[in-house]
Backbone as CSV, one residue per row, in Angstrom:
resi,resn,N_x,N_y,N_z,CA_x,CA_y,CA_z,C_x,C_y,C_z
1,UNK,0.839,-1.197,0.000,0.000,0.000,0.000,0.879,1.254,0.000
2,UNK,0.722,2.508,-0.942,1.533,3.862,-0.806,0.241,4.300,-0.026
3,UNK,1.512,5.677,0.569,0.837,6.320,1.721,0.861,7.584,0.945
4,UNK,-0.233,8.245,0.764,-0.721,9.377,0.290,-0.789,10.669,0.875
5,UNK,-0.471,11.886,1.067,-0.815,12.836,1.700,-1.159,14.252,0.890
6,UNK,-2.188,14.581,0.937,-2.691,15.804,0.473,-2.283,17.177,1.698
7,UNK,-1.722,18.198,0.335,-0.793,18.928,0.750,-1.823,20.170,0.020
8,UNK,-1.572,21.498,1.224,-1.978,22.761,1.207,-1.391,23.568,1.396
9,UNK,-1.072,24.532,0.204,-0.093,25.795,0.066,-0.657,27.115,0.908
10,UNK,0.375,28.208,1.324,-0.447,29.267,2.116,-1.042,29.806,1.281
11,UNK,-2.355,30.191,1.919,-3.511,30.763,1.265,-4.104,30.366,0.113
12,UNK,-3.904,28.910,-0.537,-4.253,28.409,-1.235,-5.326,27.585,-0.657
13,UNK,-6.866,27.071,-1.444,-7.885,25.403,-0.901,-7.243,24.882,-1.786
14,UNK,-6.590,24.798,-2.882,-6.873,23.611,-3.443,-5.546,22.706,-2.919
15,UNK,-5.892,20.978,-2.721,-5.085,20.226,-2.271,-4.499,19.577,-3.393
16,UNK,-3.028,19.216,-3.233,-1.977,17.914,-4.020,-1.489,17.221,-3.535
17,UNK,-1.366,16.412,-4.170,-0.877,14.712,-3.464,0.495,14.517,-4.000
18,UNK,1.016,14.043,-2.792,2.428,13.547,-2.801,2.435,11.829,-2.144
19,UNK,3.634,11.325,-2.524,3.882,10.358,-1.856,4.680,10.271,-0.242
20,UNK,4.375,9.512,1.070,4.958,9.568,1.907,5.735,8.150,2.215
21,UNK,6.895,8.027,1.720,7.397,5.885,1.231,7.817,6.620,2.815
22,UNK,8.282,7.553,3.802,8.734,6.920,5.106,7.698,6.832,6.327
23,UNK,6.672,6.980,5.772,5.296,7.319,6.887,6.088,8.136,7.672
24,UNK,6.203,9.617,7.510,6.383,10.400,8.862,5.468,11.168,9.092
25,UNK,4.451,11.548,8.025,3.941,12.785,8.322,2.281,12.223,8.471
26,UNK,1.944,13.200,9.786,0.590,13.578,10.169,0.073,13.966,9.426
27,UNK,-1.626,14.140,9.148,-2.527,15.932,9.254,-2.095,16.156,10.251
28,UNK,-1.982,17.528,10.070,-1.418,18.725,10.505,-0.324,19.355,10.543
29,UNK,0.957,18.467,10.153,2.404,18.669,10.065,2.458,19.432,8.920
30,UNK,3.719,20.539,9.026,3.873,21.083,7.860,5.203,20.644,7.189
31,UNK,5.162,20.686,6.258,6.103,19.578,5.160,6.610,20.639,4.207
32,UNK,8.176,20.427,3.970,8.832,21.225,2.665,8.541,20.157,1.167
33,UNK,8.799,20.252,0.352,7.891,19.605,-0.901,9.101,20.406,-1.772
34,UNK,9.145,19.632,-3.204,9.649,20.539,-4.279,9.064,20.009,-5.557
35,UNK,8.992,20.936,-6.126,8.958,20.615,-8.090,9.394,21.193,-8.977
36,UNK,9.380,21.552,-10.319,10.424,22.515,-10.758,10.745,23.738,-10.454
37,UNK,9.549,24.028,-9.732,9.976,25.655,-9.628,10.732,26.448,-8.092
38,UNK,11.387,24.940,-7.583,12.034,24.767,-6.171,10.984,24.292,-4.968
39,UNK,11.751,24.557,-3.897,11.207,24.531,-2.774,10.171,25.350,-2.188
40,UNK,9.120,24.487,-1.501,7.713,25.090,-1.013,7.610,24.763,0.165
41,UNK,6.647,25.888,0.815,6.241,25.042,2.221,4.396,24.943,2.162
42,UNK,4.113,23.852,2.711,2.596,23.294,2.983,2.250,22.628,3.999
43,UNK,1.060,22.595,4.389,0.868,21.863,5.454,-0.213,20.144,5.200
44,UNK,-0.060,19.402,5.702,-0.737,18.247,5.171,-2.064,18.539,5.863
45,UNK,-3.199,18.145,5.257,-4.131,17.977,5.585,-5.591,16.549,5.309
46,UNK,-4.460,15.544,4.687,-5.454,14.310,4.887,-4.263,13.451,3.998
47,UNK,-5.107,12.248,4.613,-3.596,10.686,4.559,-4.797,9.712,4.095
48,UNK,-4.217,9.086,3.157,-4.825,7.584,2.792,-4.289,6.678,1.847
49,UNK,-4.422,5.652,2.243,-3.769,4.701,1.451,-4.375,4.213,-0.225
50,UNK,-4.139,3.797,-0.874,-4.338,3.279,-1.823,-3.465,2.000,-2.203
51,UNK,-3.808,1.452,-3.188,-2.637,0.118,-3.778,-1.748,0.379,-4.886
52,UNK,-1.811,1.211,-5.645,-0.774,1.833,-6.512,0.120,3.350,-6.404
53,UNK,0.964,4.122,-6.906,1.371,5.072,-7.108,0.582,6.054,-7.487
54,UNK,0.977,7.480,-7.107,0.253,8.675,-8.094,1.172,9.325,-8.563
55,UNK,0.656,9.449,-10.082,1.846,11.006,-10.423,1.772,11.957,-9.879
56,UNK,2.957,12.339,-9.646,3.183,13.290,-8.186,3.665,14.509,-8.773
57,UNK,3.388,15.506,-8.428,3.944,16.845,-9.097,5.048,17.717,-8.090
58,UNK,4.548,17.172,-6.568,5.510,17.429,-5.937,6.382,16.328,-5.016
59,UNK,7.604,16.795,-4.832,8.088,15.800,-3.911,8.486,15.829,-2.675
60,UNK,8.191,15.041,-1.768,8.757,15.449,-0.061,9.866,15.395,0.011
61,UNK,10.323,16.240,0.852,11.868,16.726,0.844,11.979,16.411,2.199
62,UNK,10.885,16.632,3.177,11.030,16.675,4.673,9.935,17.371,5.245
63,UNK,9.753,16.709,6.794,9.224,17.482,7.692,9.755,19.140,8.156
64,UNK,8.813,19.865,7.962,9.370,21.024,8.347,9.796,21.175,9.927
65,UNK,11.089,21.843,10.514,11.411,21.962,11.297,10.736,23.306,11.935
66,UNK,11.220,23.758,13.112,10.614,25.277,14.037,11.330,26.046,12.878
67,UNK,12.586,25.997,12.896,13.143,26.941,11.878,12.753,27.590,10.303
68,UNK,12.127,26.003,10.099,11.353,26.344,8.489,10.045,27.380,9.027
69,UNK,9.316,26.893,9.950,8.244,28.042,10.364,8.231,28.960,10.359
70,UNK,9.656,29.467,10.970,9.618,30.905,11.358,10.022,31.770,9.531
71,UNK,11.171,30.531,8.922,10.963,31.042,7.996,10.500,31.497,7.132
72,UNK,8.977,30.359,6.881,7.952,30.988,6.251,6.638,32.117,6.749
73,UNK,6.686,32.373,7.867,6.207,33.124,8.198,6.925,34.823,7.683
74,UNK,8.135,34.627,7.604,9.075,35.865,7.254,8.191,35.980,5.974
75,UNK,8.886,34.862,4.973,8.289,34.883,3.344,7.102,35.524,3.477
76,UNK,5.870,34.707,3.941,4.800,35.670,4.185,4.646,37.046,3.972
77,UNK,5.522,37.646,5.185,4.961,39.208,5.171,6.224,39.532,4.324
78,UNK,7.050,39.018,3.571,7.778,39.565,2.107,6.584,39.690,1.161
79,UNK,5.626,38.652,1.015,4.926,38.232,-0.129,4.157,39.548,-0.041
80,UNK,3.989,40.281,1.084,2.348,41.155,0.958,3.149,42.422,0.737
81,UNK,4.430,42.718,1.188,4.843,44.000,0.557,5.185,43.309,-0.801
82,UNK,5.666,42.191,-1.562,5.944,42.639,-2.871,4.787,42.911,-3.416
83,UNK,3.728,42.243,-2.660,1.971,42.640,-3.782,2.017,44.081,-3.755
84,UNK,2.367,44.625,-2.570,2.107,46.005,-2.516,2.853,46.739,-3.465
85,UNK,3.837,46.683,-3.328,5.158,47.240,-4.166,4.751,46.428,-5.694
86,UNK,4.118,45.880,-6.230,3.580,45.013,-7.699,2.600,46.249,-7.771
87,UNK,1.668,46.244,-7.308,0.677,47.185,-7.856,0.924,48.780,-7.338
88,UNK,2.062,48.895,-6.630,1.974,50.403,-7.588,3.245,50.698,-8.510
89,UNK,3.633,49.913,-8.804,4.318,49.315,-10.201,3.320,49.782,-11.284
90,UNK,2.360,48.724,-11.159,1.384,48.982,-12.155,1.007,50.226,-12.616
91,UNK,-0.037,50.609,-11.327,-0.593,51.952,-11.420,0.745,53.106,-12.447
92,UNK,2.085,52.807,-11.759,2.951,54.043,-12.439,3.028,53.558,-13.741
93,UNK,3.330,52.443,-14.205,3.482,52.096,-15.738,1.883,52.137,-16.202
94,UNK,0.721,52.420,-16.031,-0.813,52.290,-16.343,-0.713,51.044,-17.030
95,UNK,-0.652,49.568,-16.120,-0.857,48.447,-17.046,-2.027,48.182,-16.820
96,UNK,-3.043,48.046,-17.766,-4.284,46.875,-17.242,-4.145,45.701,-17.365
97,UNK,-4.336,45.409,-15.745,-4.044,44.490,-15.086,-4.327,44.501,-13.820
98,UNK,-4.869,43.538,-12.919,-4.794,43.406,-11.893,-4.281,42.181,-11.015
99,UNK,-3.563,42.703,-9.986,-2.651,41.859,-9.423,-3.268,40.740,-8.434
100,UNK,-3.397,39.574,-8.264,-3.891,39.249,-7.378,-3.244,38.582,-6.147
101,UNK,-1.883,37.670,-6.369,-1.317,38.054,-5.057,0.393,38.005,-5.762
102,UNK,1.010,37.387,-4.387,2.476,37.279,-4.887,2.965,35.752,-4.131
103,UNK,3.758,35.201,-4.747,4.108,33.491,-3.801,5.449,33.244,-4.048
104,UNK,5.867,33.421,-2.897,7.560,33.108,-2.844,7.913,31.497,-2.887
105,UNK,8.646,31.103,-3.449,9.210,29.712,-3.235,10.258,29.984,-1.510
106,UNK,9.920,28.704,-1.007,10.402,28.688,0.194,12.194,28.985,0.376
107,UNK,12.901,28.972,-0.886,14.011,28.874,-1.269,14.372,29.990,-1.759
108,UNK,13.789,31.281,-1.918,13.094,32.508,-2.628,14.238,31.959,-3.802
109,UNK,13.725,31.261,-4.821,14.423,30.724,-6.347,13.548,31.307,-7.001
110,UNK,12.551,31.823,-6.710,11.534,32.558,-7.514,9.993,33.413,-6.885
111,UNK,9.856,34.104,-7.510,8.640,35.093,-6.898,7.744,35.193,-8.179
112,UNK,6.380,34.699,-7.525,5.338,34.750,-9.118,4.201,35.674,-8.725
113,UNK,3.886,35.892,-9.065,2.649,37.025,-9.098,1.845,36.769,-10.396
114,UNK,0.534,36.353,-9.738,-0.600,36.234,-10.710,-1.747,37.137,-10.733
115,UNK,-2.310,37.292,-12.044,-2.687,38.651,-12.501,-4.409,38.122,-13.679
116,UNK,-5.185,39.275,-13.271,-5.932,39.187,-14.193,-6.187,40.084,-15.365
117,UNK,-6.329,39.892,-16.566,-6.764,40.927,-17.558,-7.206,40.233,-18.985
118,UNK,-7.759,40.946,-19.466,-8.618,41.476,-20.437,-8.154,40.692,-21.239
119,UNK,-6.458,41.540,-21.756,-6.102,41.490,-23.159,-4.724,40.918,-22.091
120,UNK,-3.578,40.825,-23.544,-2.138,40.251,-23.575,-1.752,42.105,-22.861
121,UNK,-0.377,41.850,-21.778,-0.133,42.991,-21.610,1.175,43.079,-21.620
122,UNK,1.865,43.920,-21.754,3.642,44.083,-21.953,4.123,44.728,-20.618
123,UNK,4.714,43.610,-19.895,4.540,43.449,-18.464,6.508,44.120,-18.267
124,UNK,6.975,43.841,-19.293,8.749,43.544,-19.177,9.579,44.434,-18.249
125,UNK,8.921,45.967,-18.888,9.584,46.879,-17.507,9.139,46.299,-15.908
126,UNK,7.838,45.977,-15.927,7.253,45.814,-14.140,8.198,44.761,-13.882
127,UNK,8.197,43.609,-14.826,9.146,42.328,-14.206,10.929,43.027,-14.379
128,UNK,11.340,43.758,-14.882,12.568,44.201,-15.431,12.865,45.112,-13.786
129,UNK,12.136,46.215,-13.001,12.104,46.604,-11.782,11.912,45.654,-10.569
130,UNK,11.064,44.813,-10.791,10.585,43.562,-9.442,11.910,42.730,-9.400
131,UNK,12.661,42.488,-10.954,13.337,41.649,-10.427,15.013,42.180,-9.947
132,UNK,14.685,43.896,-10.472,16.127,44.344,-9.478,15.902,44.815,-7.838
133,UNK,14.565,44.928,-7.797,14.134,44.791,-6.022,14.749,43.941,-5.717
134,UNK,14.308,42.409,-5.953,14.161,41.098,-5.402,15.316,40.447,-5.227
135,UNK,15.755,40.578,-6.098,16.811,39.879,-7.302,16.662,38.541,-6.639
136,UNK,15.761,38.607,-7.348,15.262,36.776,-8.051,14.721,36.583,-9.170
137,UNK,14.298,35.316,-9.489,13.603,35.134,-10.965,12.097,35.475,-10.589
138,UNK,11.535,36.247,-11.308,10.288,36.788,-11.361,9.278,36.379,-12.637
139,UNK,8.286,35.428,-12.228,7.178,35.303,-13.365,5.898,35.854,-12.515
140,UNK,5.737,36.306,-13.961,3.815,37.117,-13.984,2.969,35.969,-14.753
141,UNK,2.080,35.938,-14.023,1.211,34.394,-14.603,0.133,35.040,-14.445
142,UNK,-0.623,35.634,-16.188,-1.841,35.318,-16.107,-2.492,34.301,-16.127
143,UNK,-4.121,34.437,-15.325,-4.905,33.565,-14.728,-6.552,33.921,-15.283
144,UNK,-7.276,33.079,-15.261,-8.534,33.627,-15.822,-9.573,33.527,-14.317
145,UNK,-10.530,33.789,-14.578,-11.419,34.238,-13.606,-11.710,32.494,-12.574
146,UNK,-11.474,31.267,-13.151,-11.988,30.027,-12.779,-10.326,29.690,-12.153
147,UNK,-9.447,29.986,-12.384,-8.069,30.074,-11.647,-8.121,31.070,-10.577
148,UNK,-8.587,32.189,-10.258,-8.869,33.108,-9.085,-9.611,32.431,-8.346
149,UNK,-10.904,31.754,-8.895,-11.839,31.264,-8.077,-11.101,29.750,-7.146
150,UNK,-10.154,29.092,-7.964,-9.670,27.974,-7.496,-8.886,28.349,-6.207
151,UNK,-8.305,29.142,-6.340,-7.175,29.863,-5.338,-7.563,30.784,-3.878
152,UNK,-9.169,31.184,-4.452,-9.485,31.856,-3.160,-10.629,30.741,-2.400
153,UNK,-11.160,30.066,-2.948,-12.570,28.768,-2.832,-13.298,29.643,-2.689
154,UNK,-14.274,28.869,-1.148,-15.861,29.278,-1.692,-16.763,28.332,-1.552
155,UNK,-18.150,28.053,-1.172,-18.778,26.872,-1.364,-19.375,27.055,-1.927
156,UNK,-20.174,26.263,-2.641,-20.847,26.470,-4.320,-22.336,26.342,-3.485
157,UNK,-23.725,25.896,-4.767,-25.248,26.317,-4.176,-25.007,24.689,-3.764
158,UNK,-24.677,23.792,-3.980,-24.633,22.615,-3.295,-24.521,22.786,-1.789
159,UNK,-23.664,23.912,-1.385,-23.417,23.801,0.321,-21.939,23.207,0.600
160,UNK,-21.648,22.748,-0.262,-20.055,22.206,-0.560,-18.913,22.769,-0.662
161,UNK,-17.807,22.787,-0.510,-16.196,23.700,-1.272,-16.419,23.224,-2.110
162,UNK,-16.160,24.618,-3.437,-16.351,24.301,-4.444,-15.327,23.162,-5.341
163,UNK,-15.743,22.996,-6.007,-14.863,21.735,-6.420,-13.388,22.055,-7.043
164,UNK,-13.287,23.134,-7.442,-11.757,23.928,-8.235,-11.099,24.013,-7.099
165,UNK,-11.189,23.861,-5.959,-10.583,24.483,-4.965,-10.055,23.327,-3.894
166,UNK,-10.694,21.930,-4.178,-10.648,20.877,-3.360,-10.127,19.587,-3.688
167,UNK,-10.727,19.322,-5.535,-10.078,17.849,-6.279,-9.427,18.587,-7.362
168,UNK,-10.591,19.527,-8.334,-9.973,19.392,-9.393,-8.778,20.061,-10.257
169,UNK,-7.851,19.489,-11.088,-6.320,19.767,-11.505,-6.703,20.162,-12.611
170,UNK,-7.583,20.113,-13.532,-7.765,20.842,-14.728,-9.105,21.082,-14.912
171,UNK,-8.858,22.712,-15.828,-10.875,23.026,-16.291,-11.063,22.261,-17.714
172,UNK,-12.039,21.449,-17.085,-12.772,21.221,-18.777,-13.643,22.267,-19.246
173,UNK,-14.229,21.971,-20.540,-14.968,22.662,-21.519,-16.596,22.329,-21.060
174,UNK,-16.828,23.442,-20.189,-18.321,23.062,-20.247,-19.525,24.274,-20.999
175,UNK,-20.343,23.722,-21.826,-20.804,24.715,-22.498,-22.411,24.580,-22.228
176,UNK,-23.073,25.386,-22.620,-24.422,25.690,-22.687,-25.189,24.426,-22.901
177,UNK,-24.942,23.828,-23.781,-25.722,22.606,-24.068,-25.613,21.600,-23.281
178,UNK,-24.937,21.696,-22.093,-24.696,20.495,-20.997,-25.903,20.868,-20.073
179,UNK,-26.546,22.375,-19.830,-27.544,22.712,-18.917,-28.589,22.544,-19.781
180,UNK,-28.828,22.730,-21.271,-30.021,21.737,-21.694,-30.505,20.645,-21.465
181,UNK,-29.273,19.926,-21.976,-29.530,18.583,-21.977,-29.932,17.784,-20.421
182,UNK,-30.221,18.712,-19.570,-30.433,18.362,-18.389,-31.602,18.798,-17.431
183,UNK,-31.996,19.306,-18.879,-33.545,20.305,-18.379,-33.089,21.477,-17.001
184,UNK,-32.063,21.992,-16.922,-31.952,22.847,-16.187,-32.268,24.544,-16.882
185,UNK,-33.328,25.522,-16.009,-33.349,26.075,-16.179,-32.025,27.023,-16.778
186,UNK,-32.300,28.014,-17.979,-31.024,28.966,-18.087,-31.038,30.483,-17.524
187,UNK,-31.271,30.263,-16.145,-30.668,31.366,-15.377,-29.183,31.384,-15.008
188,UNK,-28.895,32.386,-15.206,-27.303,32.239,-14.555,-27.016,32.305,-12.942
189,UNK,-28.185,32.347,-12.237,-27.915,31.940,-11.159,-27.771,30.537,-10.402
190,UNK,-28.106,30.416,-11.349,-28.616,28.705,-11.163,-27.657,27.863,-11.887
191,UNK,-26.778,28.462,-12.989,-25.880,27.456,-13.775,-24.248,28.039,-13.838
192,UNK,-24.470,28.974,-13.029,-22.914,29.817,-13.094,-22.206,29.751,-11.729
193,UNK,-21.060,29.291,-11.347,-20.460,28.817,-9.961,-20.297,30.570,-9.900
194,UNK,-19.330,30.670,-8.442,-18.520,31.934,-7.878,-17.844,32.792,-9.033
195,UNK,-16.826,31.910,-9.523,-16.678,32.652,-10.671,-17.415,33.431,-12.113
196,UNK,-18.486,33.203,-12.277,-18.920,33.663,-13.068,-19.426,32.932,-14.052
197,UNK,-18.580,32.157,-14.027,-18.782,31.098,-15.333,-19.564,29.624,-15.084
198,UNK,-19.964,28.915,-16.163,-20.820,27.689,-15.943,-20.451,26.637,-15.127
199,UNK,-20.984,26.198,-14.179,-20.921,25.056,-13.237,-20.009,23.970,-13.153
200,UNK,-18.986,23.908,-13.241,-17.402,22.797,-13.599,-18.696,21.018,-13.490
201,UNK,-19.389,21.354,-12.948,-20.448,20.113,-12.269,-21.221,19.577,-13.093
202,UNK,-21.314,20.614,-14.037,-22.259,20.351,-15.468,-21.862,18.881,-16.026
203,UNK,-20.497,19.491,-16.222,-20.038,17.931,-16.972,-20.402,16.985,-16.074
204,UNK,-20.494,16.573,-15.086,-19.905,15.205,-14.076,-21.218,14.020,-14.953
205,UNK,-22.520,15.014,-14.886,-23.420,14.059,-15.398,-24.051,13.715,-16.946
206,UNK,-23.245,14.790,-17.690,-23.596,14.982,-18.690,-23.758,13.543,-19.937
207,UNK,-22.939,12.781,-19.435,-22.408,11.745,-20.433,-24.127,10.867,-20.146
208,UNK,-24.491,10.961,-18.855,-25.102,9.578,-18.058,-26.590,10.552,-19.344
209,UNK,-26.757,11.575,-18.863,-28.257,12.246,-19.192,-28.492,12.384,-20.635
210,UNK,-27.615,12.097,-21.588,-27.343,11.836,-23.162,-27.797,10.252,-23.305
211,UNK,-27.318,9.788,-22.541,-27.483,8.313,-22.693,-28.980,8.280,-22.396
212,UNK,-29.649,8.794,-21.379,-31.237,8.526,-20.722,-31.437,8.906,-22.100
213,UNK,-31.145,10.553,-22.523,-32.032,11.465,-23.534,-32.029,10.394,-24.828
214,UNK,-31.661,9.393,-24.680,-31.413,8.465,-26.299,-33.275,8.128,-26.878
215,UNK,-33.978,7.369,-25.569,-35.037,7.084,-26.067,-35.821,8.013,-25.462
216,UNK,-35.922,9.248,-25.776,-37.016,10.018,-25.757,-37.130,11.217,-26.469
217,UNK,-38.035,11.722,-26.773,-38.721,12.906,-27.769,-38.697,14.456,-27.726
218,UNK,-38.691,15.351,-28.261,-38.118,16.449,-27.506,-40.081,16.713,-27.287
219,UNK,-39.786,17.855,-26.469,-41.237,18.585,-26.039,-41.573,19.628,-27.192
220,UNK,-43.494,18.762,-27.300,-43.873,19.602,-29.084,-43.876,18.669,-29.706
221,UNK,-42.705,17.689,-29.629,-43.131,16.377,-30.774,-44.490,15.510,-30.779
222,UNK,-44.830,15.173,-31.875,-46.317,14.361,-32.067,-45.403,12.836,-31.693
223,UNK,-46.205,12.117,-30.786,-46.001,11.008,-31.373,-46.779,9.936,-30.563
224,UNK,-47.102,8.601,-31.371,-48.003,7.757,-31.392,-48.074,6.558,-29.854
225,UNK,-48.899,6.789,-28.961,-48.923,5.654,-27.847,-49.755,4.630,-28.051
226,UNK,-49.984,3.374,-27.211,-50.983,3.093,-26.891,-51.950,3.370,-27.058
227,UNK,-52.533,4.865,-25.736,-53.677,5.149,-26.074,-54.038,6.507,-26.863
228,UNK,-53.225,6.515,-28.076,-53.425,7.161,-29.491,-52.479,8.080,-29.899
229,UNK,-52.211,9.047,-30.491,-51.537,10.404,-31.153,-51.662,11.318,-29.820
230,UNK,-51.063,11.895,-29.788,-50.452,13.617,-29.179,-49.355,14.257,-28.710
231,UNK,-49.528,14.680,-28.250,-48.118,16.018,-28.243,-47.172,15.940,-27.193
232,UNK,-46.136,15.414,-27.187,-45.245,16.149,-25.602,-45.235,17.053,-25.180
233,UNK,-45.361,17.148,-23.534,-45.509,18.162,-23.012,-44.384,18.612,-21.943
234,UNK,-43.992,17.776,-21.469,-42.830,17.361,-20.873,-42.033,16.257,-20.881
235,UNK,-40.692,16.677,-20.501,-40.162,14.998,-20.424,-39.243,15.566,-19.019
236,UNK,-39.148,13.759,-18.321,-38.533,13.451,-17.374,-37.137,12.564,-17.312
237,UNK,-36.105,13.194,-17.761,-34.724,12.291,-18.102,-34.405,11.466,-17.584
238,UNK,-33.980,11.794,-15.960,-33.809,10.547,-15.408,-34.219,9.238,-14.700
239,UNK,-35.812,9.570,-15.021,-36.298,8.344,-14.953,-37.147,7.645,-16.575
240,UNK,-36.660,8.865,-17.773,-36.835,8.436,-18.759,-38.022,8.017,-19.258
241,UNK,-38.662,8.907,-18.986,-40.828,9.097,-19.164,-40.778,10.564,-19.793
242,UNK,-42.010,10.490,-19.668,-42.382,12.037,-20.723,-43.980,11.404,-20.873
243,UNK,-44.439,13.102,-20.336,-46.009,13.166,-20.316,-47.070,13.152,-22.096
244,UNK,-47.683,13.093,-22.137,-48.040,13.053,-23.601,-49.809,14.000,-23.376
245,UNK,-50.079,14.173,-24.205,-51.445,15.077,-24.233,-51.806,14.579,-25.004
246,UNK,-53.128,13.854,-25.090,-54.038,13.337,-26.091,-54.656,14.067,-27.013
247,UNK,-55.226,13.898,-28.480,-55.696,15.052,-28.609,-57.401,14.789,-28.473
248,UNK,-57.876,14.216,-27.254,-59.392,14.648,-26.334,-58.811,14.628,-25.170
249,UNK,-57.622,15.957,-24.761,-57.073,16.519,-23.785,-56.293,15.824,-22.641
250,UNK,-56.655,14.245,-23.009,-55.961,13.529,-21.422,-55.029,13.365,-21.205
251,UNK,-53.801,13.580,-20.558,-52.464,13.361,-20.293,-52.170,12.133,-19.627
252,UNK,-50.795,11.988,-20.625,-50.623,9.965,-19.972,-48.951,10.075,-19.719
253,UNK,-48.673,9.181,-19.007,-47.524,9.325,-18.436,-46.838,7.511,-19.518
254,UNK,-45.617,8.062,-20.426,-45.227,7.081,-21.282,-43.418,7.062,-20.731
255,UNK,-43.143,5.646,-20.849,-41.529,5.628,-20.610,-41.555,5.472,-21.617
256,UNK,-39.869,5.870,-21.906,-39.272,5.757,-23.187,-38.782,4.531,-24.157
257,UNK,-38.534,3.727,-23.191,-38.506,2.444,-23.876,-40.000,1.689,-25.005
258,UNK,-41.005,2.820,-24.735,-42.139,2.060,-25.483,-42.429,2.909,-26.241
259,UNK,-41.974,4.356,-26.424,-42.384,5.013,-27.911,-42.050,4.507,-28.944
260,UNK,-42.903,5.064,-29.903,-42.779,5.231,-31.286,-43.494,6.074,-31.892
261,UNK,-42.113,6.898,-31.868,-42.387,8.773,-32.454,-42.481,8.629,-33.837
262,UNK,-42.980,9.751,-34.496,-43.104,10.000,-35.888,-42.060,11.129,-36.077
């Protein structure tokens, strides 16, 4: 069995998994980690076993000591003056852009600052000044509005953390026709997470409710029952029925397995 531990960056929800081959670490221990872009500090927050490996993006380096603490606590209040000192960078060069924070590698091998905007922006002087402050390697990483949302969480209308913020490692493509196909109203309150944008959740069921939607009719279609010709009036996907209207007004309740539409 590998021993698993999900790992949480400061001020980050969303969790990553590493491997632990020496079982040392608790929830709650905070752990140094690395991946290409150096050394990090995180704290673990859940352990479980499984029977195979995971691709791991980061690697344990060690239990953090008192000393790593205090160190990252320093980094910390570095990180909030460079945000500070980043945006009025900005403001003097007028970039549009907005800054949203700054994240030191525990090793300061690098300082990133992620940003939202519009359009492509010509950032070179702000990074060309940050990085004779710092003098470190400095990346600006734009982010779109569902990457902000991952980074700050949030619980969605489920009552839940939202899901960008807790499992998931990449956005899929979810589009309009996934809240059709599911008879969900198109309010955007109702189909748009924190961020703004459509429900990451859309997809989870989408594949299953295509498959129901196979044997049944859209609403408006004529088509022939049992007890005679009429019209859909509704349909019910996942239990795969749909009401019918006679035409001497009576409504009948038909599953889909027994039409035969015209």
């Amino acid at each position: 069995m590998c021993r698993i531990v999900g790992i949480e960056f400061n001020g980050q929800h969303n969790i990553n998994y590493l491997l632990d081959k020496q079982e040392q670490i608790h929830v709650g221990d905070f752990v140094i980690v690395e991946n290409s872009q150096g050394k990090l500090f995180a704290k673990a927050v859940s352990i479980y076993n499984r029977d195979s490996e995971i691709t791991q993006e980061y690697k344990l380096v060690r239990k953090a000591s008192r000393d790593d603490i205090v160190k990252n606590n320093k980094n910390i209040e570095i990180e909030k003056k460079a945000l500070k000192k980043c945006k009025e960078l900005v403001n003097k060069y007028e970039l549009n852009m907005y800054i949203l924070d700054a994240n030191y590698t525990f090793d300061h091998n690098q300082l990133t600052f992620h940003f939202l905007a519009n359009n492509r922006v010509d950032f070179r002087r702000l990074a060309k000044d940050l990085a004779t402050i710092y003098k470190t390697r400095i990346e600006l990483r734009q982010v779109g509005v569902r990457d902000k949302a991952k980074n700050v969480g949030g619980c969605g209308q489920c009552g839940m953390p939202i899901c960008c913020s807790k499992f998931l490692k990449d956005f899929d493509s979810v589009s309009i026709n996934m809240a059709k196909n599911q008879n969900i109203a198109l309010n955007p309150n109702k189909i748009n997470g924190v961020c703004g944008r459509l429900l990451c959740c859309l997809k989870y069921e989408d594949e299953c409710y295509k498959e129901c939607r196979k044997n049944l009719p859209n609403v408006g279609k004529k088509v022939e029952t049992e007890a005679g010709i009429g019209k859909v009036t509704s349909v019910d996907i996942l239990k795969e029925s749909y009401k019918v209207l006679l035409d001497n007004n009576e409504v009948i309740d038909v599953m889909g397995s027994k039409i035969e539409s015209n």
